[in-house]
N, C-alpha and C positions, 0 to 999 in steps of 0.2 A: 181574355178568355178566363172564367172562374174555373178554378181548379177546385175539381171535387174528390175530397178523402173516403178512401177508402173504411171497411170498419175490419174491424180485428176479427180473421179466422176463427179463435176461441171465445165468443161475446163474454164480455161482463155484463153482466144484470145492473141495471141502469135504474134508481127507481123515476116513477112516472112522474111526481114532482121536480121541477127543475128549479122553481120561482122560488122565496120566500112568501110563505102568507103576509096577508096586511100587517099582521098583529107584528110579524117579523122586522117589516119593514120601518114600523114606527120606532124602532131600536136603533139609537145611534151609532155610527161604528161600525156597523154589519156589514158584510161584501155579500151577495146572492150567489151562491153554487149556478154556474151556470155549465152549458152542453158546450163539449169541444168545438163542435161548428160556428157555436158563438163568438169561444173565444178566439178564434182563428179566424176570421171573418176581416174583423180590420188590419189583416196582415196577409190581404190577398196578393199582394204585389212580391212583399219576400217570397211565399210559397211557389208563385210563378217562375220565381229567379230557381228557386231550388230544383225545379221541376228541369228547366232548362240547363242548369250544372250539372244533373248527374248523369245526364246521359245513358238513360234508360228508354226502355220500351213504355208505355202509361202504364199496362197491368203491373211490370215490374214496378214500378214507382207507386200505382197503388198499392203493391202489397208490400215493401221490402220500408219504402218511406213512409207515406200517409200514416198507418197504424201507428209508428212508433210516434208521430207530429201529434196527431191525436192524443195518443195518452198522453203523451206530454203534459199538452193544453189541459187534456182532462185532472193531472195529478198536481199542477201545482197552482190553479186556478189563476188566479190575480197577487199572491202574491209580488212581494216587493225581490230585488235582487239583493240589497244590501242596507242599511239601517241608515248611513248619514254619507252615502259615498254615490256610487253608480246604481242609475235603474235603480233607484231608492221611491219611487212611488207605483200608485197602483198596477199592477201588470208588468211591472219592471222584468222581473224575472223572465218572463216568457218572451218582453221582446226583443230581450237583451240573447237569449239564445237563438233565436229564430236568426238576428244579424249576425251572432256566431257563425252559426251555420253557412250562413247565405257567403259571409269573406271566406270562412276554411276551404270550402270549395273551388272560389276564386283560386285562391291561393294554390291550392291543392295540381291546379292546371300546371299551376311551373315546374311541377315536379316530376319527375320519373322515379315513382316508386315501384321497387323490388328489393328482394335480397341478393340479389345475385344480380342487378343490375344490365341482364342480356336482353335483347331487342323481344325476345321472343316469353322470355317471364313479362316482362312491361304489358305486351299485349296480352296476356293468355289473364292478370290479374287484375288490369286497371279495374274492373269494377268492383273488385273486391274490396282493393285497397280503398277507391272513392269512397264506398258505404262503410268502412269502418273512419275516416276523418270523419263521414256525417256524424254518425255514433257517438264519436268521441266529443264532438264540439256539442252535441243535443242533451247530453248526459253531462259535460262537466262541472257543471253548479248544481246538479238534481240533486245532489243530500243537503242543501243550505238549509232547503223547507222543511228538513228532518232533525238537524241537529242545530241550526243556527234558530231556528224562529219555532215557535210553542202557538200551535193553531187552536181554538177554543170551534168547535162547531155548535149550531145550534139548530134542534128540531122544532117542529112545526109549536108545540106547547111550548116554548122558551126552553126545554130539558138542555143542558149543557152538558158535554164531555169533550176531553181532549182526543184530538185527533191522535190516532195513529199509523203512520205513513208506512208502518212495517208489512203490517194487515190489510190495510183497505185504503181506498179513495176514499175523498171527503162526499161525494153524490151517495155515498153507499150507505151515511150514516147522518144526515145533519142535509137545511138546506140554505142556511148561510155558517160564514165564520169570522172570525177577529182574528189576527195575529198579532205578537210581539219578539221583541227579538231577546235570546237570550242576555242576561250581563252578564254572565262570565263564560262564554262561550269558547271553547277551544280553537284558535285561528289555525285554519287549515285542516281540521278533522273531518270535513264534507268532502275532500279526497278519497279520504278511506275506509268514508261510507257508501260512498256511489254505487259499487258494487255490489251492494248489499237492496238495493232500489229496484235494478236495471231490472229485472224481469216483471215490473208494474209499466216498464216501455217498453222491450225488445219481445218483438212475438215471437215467440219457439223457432220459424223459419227463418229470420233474419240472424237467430244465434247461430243456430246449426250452419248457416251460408260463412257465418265471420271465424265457425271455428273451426272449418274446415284446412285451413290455413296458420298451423303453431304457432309461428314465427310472428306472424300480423295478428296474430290474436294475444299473445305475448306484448308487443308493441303497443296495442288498444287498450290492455288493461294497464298498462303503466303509464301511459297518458293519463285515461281514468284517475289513479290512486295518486299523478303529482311527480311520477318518477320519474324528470326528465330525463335523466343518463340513459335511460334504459328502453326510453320512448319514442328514440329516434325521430322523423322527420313526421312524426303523425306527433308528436308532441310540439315540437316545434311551428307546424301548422296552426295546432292550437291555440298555443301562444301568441300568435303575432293577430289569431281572427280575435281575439278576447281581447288584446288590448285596445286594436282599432276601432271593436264597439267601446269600450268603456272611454277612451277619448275623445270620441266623438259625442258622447252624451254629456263629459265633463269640458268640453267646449276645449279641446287641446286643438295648438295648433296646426301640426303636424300631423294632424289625422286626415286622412284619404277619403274619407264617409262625407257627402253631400249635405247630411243632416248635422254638422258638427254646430255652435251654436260659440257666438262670442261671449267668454265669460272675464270678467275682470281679474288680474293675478290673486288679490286678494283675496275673492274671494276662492277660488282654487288651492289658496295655501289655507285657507279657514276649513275647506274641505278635506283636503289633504290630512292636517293635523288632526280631525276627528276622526278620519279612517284608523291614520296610527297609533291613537289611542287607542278604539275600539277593540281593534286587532293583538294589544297588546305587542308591539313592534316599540312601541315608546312607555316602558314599564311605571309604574309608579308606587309614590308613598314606602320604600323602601330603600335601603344602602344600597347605594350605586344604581338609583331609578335615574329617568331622563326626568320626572318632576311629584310635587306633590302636594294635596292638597290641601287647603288651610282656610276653613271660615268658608268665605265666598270665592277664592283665588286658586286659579292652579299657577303654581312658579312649575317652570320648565328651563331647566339648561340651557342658556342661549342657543350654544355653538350645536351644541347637540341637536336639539330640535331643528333648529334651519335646514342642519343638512341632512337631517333624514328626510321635510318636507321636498329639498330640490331633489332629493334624489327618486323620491318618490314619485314628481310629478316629470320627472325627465323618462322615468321605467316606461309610464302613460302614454308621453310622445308629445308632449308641453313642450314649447320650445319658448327663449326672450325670456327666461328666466337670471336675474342676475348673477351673473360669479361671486357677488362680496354678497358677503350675508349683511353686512349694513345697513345696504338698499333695503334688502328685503324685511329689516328688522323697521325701517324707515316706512315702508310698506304698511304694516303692519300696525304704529303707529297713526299714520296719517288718515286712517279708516276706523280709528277709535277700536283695535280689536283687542289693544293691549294697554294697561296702565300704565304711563310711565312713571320713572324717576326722575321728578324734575322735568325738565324737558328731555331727556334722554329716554330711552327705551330698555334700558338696562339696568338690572338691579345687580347688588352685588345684598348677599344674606348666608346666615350661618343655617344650617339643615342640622339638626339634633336629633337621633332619634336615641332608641337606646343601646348605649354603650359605644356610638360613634356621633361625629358630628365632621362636618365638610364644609366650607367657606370655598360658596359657589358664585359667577351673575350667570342672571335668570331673567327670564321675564315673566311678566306676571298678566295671567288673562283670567279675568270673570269665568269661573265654572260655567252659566248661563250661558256663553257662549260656545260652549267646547258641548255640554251636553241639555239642548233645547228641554231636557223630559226631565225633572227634579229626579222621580224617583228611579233614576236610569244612570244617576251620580253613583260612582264610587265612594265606598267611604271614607274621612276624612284622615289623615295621615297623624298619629296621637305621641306624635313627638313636638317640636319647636321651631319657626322660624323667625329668625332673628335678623332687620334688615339692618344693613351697618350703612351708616351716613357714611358717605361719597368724600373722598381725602385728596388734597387737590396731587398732582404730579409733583414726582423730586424738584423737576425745572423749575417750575411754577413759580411766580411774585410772592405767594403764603410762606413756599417753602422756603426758598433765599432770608425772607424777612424771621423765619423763626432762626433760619441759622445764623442770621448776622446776631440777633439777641441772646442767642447763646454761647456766641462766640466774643459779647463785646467785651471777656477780661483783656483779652488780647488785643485792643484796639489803645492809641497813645496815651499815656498818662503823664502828666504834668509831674509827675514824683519820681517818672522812671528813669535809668537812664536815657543819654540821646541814642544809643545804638537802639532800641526799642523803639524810639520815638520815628529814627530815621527806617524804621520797616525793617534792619538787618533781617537776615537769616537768624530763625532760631537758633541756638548751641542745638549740636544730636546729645548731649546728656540730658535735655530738656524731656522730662516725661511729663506726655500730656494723658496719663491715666487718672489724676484728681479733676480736670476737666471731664474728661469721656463721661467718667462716673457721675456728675452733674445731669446729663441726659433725664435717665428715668427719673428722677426728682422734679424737676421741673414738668414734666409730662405725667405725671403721675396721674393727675384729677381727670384723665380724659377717658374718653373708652376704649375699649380694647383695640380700637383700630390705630388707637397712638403707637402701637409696636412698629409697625409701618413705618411712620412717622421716625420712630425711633432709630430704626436701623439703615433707614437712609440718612439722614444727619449726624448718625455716625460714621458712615464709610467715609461723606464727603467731608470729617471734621477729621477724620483722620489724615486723608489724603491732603488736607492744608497744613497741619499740626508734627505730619513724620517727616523728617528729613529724608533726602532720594539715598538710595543704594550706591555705593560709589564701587565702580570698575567691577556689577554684579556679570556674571556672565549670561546669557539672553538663553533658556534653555532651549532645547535642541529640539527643532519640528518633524516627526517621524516625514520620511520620504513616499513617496507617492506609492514605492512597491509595497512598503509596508503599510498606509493604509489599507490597500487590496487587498493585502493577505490579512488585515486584520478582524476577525469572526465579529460581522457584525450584532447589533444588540437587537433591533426594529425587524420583527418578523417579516416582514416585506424587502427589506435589506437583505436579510439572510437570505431570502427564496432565490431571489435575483444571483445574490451569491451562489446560490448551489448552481443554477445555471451557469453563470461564466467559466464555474470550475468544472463542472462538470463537460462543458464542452471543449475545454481547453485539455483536458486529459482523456477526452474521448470515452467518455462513460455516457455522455450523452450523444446521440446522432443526430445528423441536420439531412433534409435534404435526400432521405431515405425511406424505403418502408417500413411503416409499422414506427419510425421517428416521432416524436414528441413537438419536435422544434422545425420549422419548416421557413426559409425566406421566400418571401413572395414581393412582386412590385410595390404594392402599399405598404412594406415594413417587415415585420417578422411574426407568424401564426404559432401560435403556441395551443397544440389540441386541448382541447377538454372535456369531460375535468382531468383527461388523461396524465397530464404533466403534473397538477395539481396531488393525483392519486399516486404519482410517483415519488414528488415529495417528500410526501407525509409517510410513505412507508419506508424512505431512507432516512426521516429525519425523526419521526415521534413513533412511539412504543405501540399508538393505535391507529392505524390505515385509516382508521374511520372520522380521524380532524382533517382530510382533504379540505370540506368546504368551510373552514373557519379559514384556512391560510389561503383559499380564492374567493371570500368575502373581503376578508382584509388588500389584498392586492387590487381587485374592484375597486375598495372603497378610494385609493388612492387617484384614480382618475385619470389616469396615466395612460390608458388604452384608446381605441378608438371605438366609437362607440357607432351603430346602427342608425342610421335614418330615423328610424320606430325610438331611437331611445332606448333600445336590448344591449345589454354587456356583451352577448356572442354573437359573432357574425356566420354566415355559410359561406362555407367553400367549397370546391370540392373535387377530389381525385379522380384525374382521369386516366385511364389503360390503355393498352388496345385493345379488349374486348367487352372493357367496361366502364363506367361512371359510379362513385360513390360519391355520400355528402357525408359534412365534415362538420363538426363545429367547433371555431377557433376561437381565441381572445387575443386583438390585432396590437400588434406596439408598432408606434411609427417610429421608435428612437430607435435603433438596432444596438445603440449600448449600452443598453438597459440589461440584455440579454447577451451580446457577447464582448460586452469591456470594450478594451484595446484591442481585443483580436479581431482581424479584417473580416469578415461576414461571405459566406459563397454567395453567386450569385442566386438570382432567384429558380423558385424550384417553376419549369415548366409546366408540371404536371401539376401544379397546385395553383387552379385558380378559383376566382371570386364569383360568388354565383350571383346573376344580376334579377 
């Protein structure tokens, strides 16, 4: 059955041309402004699913959905979703929110949303709540078109102006357009502009219906603006329908979407690493960047890079991605995307800029490949890379054979006595400091990577050349209590530490309400960013580092991680007169979080939502 959209209560004035004239059309590059029915047309099958998830009456669904599906289509035409990532070509954007849509819904079924969680709020709002998930999943990329990408439109005489998405629709002013994407675009500022959109989609009656309701109206805009803490389970809906289409586009395996498409690792990490460039997530051309460019070459951080890619494509729902970054650098190699060294994929180079300088390995990739559009390069980093030839290992046949050459005064001599000759022990008055000192002399003519060289055939000339210690006493290994009690140094150490002490003197609760720390069958639920936020205001001066010290604990891996690939899982509290949802970050080691001390049993009321 084709599903037909209603039009907007308040019309906008449409004008009568829809098409680009000929003269238009012979311009390469141009998109045609077309009519919302157009563009919704070949996405009759999503709008059907929609139809059927919300569970309305048709007029309701004519007026409270259709209008805002419409502007939609109508305000962000054909563009793209994102420049070298997901829904990166024509119509990207729209169809990538239309399957938003269509999963948050899905989603949305498993839920019992209210604030107060009673049988009789659940009923008296479900529809409320439904059409603010819609809302939220329909509008959450709507400012990309405003602030990520620069629309040029053009009227019927060739006349060019830039779009303005503040003021008007593109049919209102022009009848085709070109888009590009900004370079230096603020990653994540189309959060904070969405708001500022929403009434070119939501018609007056659909506002007044979502804002009738504080608390969910509360919820929907901090979905909107990005703020999960504060966006509770219409955020979290969010999140899991955006990443499942974006998965499914980028060919993950773990994606649920029927349409998902076999993509090669390789290329998924080539994709990957142009996102987190773009995004600026993998900084550059500066001290303490993840890389920088030089000529034709971006060097990038080995270790760094790798695992911001896996981490990035595990968020996505990627799954067979290797543990050792190796593989993946092998990877990466074997498909010509990187230059090696030698046969190796790893450089080792000096980064100079001014006033510092850092001896890094890196690998090294063609710019060309990182950014298909010359002039969409960054510019080039105007300090120094300096790549140091490769020096074999201490062990190594090179290195033995420099040290026996350096070591041969010490080998038999026809003139010496026979105690020499016979290998005695050296006397301990023997100072081997006029050999030692031989070292840089002999190594002198090389480059700077002879230091190296240096001070390893030192240690190991000393350790043949000094006599042992005789009846030294072996000093004394601190005991096990006193590691534990020792303040550790690794901000992730410390957290962990504040937890065992904290629960060991009962400053922290378990297994309680309104508790931070809860044991459940899979391990131990530690809320969030709750515990997190507790942290940081007993340990740093600003409440506001919560998320650096549970980015850093994330980063460790140590948790258990979602199906989807999400760092937080749902739980969730049950009463007797109610249901709440939760969201935890799971440890399956329980003595991570409580040491040596035996663990309660698990909490009954705290379970896992499936």
């Amino acid at each position: 059955m084709m599903l037909k959209l209603g039009w907007p209560l308040k019309a906008t004035v449409t004008p009568a041309k829809t098409q680009p004239t000929a003269s238009l059309n012979a311009v390469p590059g141009l998109v045609p402004i077309q009519s919302a029915e157009a563009l919704l047309e070949p996405h009759a099958s999503l709008l059907a699913q929609l139809d059927e998830l919300a569970g309305v009456s048709k007029h309701h669904f004519t007026h409270f959905y259709s209008i805002p599906l419409r502007n939609f289509a109508r305000f962000v035409q054909q563009l793209p979703a994102s420049e070298v990532h997901h829904h990166a070509g024509l119509g990207g954007l729209l169809t990538h929110t239309l399957e938003v849509c269509v999963t948050a819904l899905k989603i949305r079924r498993a839920y019992l949303l209210s604030e107060t969680g009673g049988a009789e709020d659940i009923a008296a709002h479900q529809d409320s709540w439904t059409y603010a998930v819609f809302l939220a999943a329909l509008c959450h990329d709507l400012a990309k078109v405003a602030v990520d990408q620069t629309v040029t439109l053009y009227a019927s005489n060739h006349q060019e102006q830039t779009w303005q998405p503040w003021q008007h629709f593109m049919d209102e002013h022009g009848l085709a357009y070109r888009s590009e994407f900004n370079p230096k675009r603020q990653y994540r500022l189309h959060e904070h502009a969405t708001p500022l959109l929403i009434h070119n989609i939501i018609p007056d009656h659909g506002m007044t219906w979502l804002s009738q309701d504080r608390i969910l109206l509360a919820r929907w805009l901090a979905s909107l603006c990005g703020d999960h803490d504060q966006a509770g389970a219409i955020g979290e809906i969010i999140r899991m329908a955006d990443s499942q289409s974006v998965a499914a586009n980028l060919g993950a395996d773990g994606s649920r979407m029927p349409t998902v498409k076999t993509i090669p690792l390789h290329e998924k990490m080539l994709t990957a690493l142009r996102h987190l460039l773009q995004e600026g997530e993998l900084p550059l051309n500066r001290n303490g960047a993840a890389g920088w460019i030089k000529d034709e070459y971006c060097w990038l951080v080995s270790k760094r890079t790798v695992d911001a890619i896996r981490e990035h494509l595990t968020q996505e729902g990627h799954t067979g991605i290797p543990a050792k970054n190796g593989r993946l650098f092998d990877l990466l190699q074997e498909h010509a995307l990187l230059v090696p060294c030698g046969d190796k994929a790893i450089w080792t180079a000096r980064i100079e800029g001014e006033g510092w300088s850092h001896q890094l390995t890196l690998i090294k990739i063609p710019v060309a490949k990182l950014w298909t559009h010359p002039e969409r390069r960054p510019e080039p980093f105007d300090g120094r890379i300096v790549p140091i030839e490769p020096v074999e290992e201490e062990g190594s046949d090179n290195m033995l054979n420099a040290l026996t050459a350096i070591t041969s005064p010490l080998q038999p001599d026809p003139l010496q006595p026979a105690r020499q000759q016979n290998h005695d022990p050296m006397p301990e008055e023997h100072d081997p400091a006029p050999l030692l000192n031989v070292l840089p002399a002999l190594t002198q003519e090389r480059d700077d990577n002879s230091a190296k060289v240096n001070v390893a055939l030192t240690r190991t000339l000393k350790s043949k050349t000094q006599p042992p210690v005789k009846d030294k006493p072996a000093k004394p290994q601190p005991s096990t209590a006193a590691k534990a009690s020792a303040e550790p140094t690794d901000p992730v150490d410390a957290f962990f530490h504040w937890l065992q002490q904290g629960i060991q003197t009962g400053t922290l609760k378990t297994n309680q309400a309104k508790a931070r720390v809860h044991v459940v069958q899979e391990g131990v639920a530690l809320m969030t960013p709750g515990i997190f936020q507790d942290y940081a205001l007993a340990n740093e001066p600003d409440s506001a580092n919560w998320a650096a010290i549970q980015k850093k604990v994330l980063k460790k891996n140590w948790h258990v991680k979602a199906t989807n690939g999400l760092n937080v899982l749902n739980y969730q509290v049950t009463g007797p007169s109610k249901t709440h949802p939760v969201n935890v970050v799971l440890f399956e080691d329980k003595t991570l979080i409580f040491g040596a001390t035996q663990p309660p049993k698990a909490n009954p009321h705290f379970l896992k939502r499936l």
